[in-house]
C-alpha positions as CSV (number, residue, x, y, z in Angstrom):
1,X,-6.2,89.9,59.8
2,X,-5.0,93.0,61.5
3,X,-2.8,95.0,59.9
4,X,0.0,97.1,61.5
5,X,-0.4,100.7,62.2
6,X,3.2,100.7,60.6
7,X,2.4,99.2,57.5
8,X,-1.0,101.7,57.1
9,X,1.2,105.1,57.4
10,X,3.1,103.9,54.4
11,X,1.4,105.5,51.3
12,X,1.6,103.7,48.0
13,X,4.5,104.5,46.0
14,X,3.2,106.2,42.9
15,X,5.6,106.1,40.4
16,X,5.4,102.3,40.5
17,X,1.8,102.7,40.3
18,X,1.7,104.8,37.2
19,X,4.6,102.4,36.0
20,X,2.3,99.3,36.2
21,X,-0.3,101.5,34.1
22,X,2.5,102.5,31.4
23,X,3.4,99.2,31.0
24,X,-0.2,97.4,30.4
25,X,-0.7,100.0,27.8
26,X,2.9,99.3,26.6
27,X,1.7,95.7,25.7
28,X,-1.3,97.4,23.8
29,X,0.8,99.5,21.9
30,X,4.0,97.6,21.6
31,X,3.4,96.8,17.7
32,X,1.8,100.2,16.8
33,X,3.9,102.8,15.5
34,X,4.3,104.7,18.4
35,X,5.5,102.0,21.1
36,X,5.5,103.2,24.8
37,X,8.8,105.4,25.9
38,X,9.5,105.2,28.9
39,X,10.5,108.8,31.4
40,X,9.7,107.7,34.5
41,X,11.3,105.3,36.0
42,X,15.3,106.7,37.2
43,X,17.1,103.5,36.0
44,X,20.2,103.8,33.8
45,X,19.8,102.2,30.1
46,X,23.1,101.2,30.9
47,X,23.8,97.9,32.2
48,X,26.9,96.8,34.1
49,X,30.3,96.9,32.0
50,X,31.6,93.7,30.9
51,X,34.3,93.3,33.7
52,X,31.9,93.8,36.5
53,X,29.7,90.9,34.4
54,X,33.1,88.9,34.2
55,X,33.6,88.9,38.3
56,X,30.3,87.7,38.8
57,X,30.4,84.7,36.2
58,X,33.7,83.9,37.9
59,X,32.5,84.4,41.5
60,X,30.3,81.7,40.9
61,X,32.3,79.5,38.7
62,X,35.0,79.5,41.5
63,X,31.9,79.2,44.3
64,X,32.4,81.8,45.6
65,X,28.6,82.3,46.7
66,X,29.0,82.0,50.6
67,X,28.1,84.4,53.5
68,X,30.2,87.4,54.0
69,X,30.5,89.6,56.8
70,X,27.4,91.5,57.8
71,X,29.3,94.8,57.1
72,X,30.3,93.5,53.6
73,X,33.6,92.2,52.2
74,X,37.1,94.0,53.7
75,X,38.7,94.2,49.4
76,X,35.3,96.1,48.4
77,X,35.4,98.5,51.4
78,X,39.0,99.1,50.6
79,X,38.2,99.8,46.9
80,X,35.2,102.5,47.9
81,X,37.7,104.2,50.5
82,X,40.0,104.4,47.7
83,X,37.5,106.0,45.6
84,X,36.6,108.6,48.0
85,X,40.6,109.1,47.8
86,X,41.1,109.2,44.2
87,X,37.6,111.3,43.2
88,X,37.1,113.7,45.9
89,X,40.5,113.6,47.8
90,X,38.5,112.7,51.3
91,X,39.8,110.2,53.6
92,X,37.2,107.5,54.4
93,X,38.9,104.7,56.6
94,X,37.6,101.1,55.0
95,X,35.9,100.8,58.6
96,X,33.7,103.4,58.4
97,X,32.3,102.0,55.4
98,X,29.7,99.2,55.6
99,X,28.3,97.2,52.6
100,X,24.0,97.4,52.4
101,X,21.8,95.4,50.4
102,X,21.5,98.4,48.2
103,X,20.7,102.1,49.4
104,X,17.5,101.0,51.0
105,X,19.2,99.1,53.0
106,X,21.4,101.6,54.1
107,X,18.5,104.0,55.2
108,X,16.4,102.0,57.1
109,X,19.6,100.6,58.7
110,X,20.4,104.2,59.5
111,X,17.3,105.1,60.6
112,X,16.7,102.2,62.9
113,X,19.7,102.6,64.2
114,X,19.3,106.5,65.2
115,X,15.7,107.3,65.2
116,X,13.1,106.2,68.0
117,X,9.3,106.5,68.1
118,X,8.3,110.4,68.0
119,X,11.5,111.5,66.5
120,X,11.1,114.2,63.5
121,X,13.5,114.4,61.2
122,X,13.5,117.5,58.7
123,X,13.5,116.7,55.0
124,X,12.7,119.0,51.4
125,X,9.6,119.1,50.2
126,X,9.9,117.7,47.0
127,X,12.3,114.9,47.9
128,X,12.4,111.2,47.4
129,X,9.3,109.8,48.9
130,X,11.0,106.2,49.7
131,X,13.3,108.6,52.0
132,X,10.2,109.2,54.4
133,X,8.9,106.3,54.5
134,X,11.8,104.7,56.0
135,X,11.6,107.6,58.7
136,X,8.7,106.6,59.6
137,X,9.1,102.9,59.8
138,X,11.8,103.4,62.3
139,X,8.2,104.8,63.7
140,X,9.6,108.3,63.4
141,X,8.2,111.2,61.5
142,X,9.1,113.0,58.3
143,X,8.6,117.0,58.4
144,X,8.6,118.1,55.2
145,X,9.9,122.0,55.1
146,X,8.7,123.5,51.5
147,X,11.2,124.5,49.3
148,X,11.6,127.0,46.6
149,X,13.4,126.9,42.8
150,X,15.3,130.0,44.5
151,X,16.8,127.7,47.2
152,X,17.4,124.8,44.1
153,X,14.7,123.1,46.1
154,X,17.1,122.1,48.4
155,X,16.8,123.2,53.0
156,X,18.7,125.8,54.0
157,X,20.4,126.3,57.3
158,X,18.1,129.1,58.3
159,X,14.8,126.7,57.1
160,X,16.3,123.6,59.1
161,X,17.0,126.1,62.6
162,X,13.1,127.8,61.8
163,X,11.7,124.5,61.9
164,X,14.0,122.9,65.0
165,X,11.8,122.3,67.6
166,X,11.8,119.8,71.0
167,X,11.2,116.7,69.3
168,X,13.8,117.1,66.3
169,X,16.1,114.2,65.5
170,X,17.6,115.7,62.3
171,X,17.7,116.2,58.5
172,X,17.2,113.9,55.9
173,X,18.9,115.4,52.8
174,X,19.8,114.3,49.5
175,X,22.4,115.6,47.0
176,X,21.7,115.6,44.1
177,X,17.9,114.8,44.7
178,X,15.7,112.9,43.1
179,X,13.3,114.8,41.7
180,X,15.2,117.8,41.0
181,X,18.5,116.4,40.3
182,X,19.6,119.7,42.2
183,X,22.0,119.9,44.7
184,X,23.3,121.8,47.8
185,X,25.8,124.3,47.5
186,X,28.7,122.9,50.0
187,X,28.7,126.1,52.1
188,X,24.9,125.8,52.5
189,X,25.3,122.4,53.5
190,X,28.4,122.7,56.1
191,X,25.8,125.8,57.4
192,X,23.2,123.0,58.4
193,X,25.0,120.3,59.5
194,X,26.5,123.1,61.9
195,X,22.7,123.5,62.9
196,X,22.2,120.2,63.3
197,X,25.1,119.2,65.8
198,X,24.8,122.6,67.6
199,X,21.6,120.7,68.2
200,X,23.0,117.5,68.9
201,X,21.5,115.7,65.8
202,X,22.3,113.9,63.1
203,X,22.8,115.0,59.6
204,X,22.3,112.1,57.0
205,X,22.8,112.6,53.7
206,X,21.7,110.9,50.3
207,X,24.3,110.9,47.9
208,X,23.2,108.2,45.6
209,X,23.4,110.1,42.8
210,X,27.1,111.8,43.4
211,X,28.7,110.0,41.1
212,X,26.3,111.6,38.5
213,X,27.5,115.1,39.4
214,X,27.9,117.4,36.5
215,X,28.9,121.1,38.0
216,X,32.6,120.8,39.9
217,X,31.4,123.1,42.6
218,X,28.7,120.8,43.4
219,X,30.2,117.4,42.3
220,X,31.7,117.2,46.4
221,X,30.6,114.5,48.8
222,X,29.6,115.6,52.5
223,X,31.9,113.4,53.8
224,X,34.9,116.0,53.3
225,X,32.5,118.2,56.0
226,X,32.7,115.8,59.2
227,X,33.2,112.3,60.4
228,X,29.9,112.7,62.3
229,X,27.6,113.3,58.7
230,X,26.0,110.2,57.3
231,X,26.1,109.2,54.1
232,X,24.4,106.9,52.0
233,X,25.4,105.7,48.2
234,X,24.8,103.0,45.9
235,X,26.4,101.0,43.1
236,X,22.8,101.4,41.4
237,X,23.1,104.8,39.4
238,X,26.7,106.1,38.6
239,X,27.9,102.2,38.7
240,X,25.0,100.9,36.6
241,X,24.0,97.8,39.1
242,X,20.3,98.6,39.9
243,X,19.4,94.9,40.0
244,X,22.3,93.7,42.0
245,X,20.9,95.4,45.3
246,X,24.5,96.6,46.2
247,X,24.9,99.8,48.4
248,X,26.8,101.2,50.9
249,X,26.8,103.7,54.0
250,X,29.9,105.5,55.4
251,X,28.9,106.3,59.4
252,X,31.0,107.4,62.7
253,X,32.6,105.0,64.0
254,X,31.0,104.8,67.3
255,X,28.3,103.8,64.8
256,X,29.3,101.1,63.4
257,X,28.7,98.2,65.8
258,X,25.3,99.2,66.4
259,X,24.3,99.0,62.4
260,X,26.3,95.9,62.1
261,X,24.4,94.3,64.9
262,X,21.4,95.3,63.1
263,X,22.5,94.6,59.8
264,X,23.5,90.5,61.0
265,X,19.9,90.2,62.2
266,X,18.2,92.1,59.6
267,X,20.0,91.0,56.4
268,X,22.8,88.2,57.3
269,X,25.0,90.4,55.0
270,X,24.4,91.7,51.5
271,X,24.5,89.3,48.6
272,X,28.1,88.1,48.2
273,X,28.3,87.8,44.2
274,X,27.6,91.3,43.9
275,X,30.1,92.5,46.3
276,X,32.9,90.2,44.3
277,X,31.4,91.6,40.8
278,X,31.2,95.3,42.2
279,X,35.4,94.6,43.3
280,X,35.9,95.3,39.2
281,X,34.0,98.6,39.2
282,X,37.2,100.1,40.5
283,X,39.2,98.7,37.7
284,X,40.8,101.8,35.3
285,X,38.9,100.2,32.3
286,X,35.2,100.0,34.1
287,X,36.0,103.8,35.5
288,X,36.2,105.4,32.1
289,X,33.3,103.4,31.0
290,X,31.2,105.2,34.0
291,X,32.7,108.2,33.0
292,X,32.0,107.9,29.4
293,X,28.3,106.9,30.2
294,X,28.6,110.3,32.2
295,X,29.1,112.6,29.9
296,X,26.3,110.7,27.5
297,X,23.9,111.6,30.6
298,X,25.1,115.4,30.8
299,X,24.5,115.5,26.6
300,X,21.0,114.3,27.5
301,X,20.6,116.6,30.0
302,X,21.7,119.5,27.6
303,X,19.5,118.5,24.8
304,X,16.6,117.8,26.9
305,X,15.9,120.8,29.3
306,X,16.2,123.4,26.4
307,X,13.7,121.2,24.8
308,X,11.4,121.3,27.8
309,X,11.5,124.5,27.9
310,X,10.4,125.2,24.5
311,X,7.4,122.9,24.9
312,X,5.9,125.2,28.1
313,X,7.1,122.2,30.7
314,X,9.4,124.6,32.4
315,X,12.3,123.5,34.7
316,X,12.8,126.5,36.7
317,X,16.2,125.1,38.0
318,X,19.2,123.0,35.8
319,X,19.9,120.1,37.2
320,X,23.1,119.8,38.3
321,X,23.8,116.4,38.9
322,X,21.3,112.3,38.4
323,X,19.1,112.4,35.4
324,X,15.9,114.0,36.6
325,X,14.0,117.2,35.1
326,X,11.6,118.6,37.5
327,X,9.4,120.5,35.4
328,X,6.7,122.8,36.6
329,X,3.7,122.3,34.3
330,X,1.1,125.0,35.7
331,X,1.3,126.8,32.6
332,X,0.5,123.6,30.3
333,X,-2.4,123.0,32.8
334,X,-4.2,126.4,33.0
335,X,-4.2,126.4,29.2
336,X,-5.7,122.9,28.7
337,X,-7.9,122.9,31.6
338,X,-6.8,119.6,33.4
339,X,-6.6,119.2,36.9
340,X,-3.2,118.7,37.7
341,X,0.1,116.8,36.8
342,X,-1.3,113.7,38.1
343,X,-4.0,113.8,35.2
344,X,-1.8,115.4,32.6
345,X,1.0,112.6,33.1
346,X,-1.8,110.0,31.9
347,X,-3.0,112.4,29.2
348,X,0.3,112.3,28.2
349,X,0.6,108.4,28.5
350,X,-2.7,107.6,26.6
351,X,-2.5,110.1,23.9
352,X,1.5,110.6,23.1
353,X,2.4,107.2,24.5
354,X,5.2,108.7,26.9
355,X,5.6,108.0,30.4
356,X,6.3,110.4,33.2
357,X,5.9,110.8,36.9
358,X,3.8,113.1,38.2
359,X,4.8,114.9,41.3
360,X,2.4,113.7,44.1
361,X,4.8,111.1,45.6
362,X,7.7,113.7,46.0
363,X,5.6,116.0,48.5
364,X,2.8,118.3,49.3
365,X,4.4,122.0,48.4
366,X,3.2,122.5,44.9
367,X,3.6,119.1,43.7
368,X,0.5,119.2,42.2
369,X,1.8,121.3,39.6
370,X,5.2,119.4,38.2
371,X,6.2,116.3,36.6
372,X,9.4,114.3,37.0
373,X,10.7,113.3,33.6
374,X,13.7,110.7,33.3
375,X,16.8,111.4,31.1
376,X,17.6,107.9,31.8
377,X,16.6,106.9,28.0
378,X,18.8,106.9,25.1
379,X,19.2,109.8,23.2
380,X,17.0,108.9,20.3
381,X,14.0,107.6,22.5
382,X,14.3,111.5,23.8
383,X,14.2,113.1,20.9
384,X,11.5,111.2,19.6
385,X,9.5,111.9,23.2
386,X,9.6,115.6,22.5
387,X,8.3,115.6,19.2
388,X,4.8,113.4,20.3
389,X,4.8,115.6,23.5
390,X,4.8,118.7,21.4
391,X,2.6,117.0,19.0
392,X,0.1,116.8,22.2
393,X,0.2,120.0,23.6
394,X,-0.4,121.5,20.1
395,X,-3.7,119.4,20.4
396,X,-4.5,120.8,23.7
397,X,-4.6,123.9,22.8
């Protein structure tokens, strides 16, 4: 059977790959007195608050399980544009905003919808490696532009007009990023979306993690820019919903009959309990609880870079925003003698039973040389990470 050319540009997606490695040893060890812990995969420990579980037990006690429209429920696309009110004072009419089967979704709706075959849009190198892939099943083609810790491994506008060439759609950008959990200063961002449109292309931007934004001067959404900028967001992190498959996009719009014409075909519409159960994230009671859950992730953030730090894994930027530490590990490396973070993140696995992610899926640029660790985990499964991790770089050395 022949398989598509499509399908063979996709490269595995590593971090599931070492995932399904950490977790056959996790059944090995899981009675042991050091069971596996888990820093690698960016999925809150929190689960949905208890009136977002009450919605959805009553959306389907009161069958309320039918189709919706393909851009999502009107109530839940008034409740996001009053969120974009009430957090960031930005006016985002309820039909801009279209309801996705989660942030993927959204992207390859996006990118089907504005990218054609030969099209290169410009993205960070390290970013989100999903991100690309979805570029290039639209059959375009991700150019990723290296970054520095200098430039919060984030473009710039004078990177994204360097690289601008004939066959540029756009940029790809995301803020905060996974892996860095860095983000772009708003001046540096309104400097390349002006780029981009001088150009006549599209800036679409990632802002899945906003919500998770811990620095007021970067904790702004690219929206308050220009009606012409793309965004992308998800009930997944700040709203604690991974498993529901619940996103959203907020588009031009001119824009808007194309992706729902897309959207009917591609997906029907996205799955209807969640949208009803999602309607209570809005509620006073569930906000505080996401903001409460907030400030636990900044504490974890606080404990857990210092600590980093101390053990040689260095994170040569503080994240700003998610629950990511890139940390650059060449030192760690040179000292022990292994080959590079891909190795060391299963040294690390087999010997201190932690998991990580090591940074080839995020890019080519010196990814070789940093690991992605997950503040995700609870406090106490952190704490209890850094002591085995310091434990086995003492042996390494």
């Amino acid at each position: 059977m022949k398989i598509s050319g499509r399908a063979q540009r996709i490269e595995p997606f590593y971090v599931m790959e070492v995932a399904k490695a950490a977790s056959r040893l996790a059944q090995e060890v899981a009675h042991t007195a050091s069971p596996m812990i888990f820093l690698n995969i960016g999925e809150p420990d929190f689960t949905a608050p208890p009136l977002v579980e009450e919605a959805a037990c009553k959306a389907v006690r009161d069958g309320l399980t039918h189709y919706t429209e393909a851009t999502g429920m009107l109530a839940l696309r008034e409740r996001i544009s009053d969120w974009y009110l009430q957090r960031f004072n930005v006016t985002v009419p309820a039909s801009r905003i279209v309801i996705t089967a989660g942030a993927s979704a959204a992207l390859q709706l996006a990118c089907l919808a504005l990218i054609d075959s030969g099209d290169e849009i410009l993205m960070p190198d390290p970013s989100y490696p999903c991100n690309r892939h979805f570029v290039s099943a639209a059959d375009g083609t991700a150019v990723l532009i290296p970054t520095s810790a200098a430039e919060r491994f984030q473009l710039s506008a004078d990177k994204v007009q360097a690289a601008w060439g004939e066959n540029t759609r756009g940029v790809l950008l995301a803020s905060p990023s996974n892996p860095t959990g860095t983000s772009i200063h708003p001046d540096e961002l309104r400097r390349i979306h002006n780029v981009v449109s001088h150009q006549g292309g599209i800036t679409l931007v990632d802002e899945i993690y906003l919500g998770l934004s811990y620095d007021p001067q970067y904790a702004q959404t690219a929206l308050a820019l220009d009606d012409d900028i793309i965004s992308i967001n998800s009930f997944s992190k700040y709203f604690n919903m991974t498993g529901w498959r619940l996103g959203w996009m907020v588009v031009p719009e001119r824009i808007v009959p194309v992706i729902e014409r897309l959207a009917q075909n591609l997906f029907i519409c996205p799955s209807t309990i969640s949208q009803y159960a999602a309607l209570a994230c809005f509620e006073a009671d569930s906000i505080a609880e996401f903001e409460r859950r907030r400030a636990e992730f900044k504490a974890r953030r606080d404990y857990f870079i210092p600590a980093l730090n101390a053990l040689g894994l260095s994170v040569p930027v503080m994240p700003d925003g998610a629950f990511y530490a890139w940390a650059d590990c060449s030192s760690v490396l040179e000292k022990s003698g292994i080959k590079d973070s891909w190795d060391l993140a299963f040294e690390i696995m087999n010997r201190a039973h932690v998991a990580v992610t090591p940074g080839r899926d995020f890019g080519v640029a010196e990814t070789h040389n940093f690991i992605r660790f997950s503040t995700a985990s609870s406090m106490p499964q952190l704490k209890v990470a850094v002591e085995r991790m310091k434990v086995f770089l003492e042996s390494m050395k």
